[in-house]
C-alpha positions in Angstrom: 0.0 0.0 0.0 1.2 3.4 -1.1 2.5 5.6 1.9 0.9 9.3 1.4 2.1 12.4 4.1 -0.1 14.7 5.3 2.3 17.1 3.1 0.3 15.6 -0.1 -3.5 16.6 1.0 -4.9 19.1 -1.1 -7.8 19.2 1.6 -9.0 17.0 4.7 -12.4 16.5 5.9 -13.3 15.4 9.4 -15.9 12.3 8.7 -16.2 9.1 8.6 -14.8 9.3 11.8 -12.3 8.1 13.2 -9.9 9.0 10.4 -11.8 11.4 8.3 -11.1 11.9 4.6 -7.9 12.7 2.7 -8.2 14.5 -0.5 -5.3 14.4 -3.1 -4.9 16.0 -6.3 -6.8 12.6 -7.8 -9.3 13.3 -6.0 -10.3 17.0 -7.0 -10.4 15.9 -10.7 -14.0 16.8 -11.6 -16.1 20.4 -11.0 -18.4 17.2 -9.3 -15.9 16.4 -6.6 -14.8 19.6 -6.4 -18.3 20.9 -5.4 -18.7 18.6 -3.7 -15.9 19.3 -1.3 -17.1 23.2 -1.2 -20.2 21.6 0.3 -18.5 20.1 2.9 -16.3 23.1 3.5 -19.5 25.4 3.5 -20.9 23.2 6.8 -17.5 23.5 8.5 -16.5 19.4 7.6 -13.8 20.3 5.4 -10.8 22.5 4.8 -8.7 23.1 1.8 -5.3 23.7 1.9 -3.0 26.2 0.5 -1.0 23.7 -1.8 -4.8 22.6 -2.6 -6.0 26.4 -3.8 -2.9 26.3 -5.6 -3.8 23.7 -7.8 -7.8 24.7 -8.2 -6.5 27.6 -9.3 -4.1 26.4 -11.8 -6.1 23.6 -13.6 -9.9 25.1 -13.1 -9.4 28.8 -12.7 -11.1 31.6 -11.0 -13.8 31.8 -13.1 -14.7 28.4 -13.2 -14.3 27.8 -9.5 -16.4 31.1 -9.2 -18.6 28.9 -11.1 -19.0 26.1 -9.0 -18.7 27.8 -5.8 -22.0 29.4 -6.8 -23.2 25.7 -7.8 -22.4 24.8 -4.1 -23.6 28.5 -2.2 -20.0 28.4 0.1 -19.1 31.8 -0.4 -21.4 34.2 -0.8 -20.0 36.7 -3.4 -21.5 38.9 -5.6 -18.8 38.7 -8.4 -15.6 37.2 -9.4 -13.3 39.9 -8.1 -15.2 39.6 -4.4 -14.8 35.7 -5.2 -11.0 36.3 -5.3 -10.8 38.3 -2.2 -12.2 35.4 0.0 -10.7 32.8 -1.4 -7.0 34.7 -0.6 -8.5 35.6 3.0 -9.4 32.0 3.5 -5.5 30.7 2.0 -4.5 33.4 5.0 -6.6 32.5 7.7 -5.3 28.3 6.5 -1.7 29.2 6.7 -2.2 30.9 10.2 -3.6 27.9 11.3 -1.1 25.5 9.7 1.7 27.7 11.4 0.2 26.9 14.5 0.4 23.5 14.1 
């Protein structure tokens, strides 16, 4: 079995318990799976990380994730440059919190 590092999530959700959910780049393949995760971030079981907004942005693009977040309803903007603003605010507040840890 392949060994992966928690230096290779892309984003982590808390459930099924007791180990919760590891996403990798694999898994964030599809606008599906990607809104599906924003689902799970908008009720607070998921978080993406910075390396993981580094890639959304680099294979989707804002517009696209603009897009899907709307799909989902996580961030409530009213246009794409709003839509950039959180997103960067959110990479902020992650990498506070991953400093912390």
């Amino acid at each position: 079995m392949e060994q992966i590092s928690k230096d290779d999530w892309y984003a982590y959700r808390r459930y099924p318990e007791p180990d919760g959910t590891s996403y990798l780049q694999k898994d964030l393949m599809t606008k599906e799976q990607v809104e599906k995760l924003f689902d799970f971030c908008q009720i607070l079981e998921a978080v993406i990380y910075d390396v993981g907004w580094g890639f959304l942005i680099q294979y989707y693009g804002y517009a696209l994730l603009y897009e899907i977040n709307n799909k989902s309803g996580w961030f409530d903007c009213s246009d794409l440059e709003e839509y950039k603003e959180y997103i960067e605010a959110y990479r902020n507040d992650m990498k506070r919190s991953e400093e912390r840890n």
